[in-house]
C-alpha positions as CSV (number, residue, x, y, z in Angstrom):
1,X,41.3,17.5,28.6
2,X,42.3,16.0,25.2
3,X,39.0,14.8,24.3
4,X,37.5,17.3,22.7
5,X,36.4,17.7,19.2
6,X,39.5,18.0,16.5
7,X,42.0,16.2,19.4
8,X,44.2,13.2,18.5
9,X,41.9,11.5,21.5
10,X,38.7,11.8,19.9
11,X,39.4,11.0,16.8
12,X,41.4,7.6,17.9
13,X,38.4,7.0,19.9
14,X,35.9,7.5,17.0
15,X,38.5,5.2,14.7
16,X,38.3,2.6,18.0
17,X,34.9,2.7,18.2
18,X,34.1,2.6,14.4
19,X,36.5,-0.8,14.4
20,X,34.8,-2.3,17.2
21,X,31.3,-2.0,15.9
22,X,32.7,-3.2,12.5
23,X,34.3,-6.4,14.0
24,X,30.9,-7.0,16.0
25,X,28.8,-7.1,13.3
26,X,30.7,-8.9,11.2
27,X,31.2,-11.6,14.1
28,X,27.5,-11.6,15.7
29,X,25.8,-11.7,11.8
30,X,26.4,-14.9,10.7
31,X,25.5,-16.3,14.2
32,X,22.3,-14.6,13.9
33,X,22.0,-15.8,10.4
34,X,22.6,-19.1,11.1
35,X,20.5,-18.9,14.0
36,X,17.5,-17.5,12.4
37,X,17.5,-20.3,9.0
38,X,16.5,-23.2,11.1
39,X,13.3,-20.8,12.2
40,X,13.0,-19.7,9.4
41,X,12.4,-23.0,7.7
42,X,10.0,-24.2,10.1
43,X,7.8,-20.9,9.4
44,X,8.0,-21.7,5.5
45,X,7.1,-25.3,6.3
46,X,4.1,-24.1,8.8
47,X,3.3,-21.6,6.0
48,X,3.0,-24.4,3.0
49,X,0.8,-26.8,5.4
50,X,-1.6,-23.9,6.0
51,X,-1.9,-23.2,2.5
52,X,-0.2,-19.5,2.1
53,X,2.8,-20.7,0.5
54,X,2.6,-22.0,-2.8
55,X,6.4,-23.2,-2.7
56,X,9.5,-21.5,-0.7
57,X,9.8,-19.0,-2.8
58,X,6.5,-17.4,-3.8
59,X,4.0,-16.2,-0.7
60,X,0.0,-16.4,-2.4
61,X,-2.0,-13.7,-0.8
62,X,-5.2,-14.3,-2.8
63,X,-6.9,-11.6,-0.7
64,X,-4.9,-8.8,-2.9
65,X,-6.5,-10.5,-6.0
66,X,-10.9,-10.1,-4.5
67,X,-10.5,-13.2,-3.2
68,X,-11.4,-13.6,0.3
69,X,-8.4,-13.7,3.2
70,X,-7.8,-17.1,3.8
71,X,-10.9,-18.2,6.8
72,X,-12.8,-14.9,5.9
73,X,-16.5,-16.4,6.2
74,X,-18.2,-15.2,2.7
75,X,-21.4,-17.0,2.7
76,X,-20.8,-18.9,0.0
77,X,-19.3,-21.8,1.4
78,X,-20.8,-25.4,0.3
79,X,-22.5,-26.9,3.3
């Protein structure tokens, strides 16, 4: 048939197929962007409550500085 390698076919249908994958992304991204910032914001709001996020920008992980991880039982905790 005309599909092999180095036949007009194939390479319309590679072209064909690269378009389509093109378009799909650039249609389904910004749904899944969109979709993904209003669960987004409820993590970073979760996250500031519970004391890991300073502001929305900046994660604190004072476990990578010897601090404890955050509810890591050191003993030293005032009774």
């Amino acid at each position: 048939g005309g599909t092999g390698i180095g036949s007009l076919n194939w390479l319309l249908r590679t072209l064909t197929g690269a378009l389509f994958g093109l378009a799909s992304v650039w249609l389904a991204y910004p749904l899944l962007e969109a979709g993904l910032a209003d669960i987004r914001q409820q993590l970073e709001r979760q996250l500031v409550r519970a004391g890991v996020l300073g502001s929305k920008t900046e994660v604190r992980r004072p476990w990578k500085l010897g601090a404890p991880h955050p509810g890591e039982y050191t003993g030293n905790e005032p009774s």
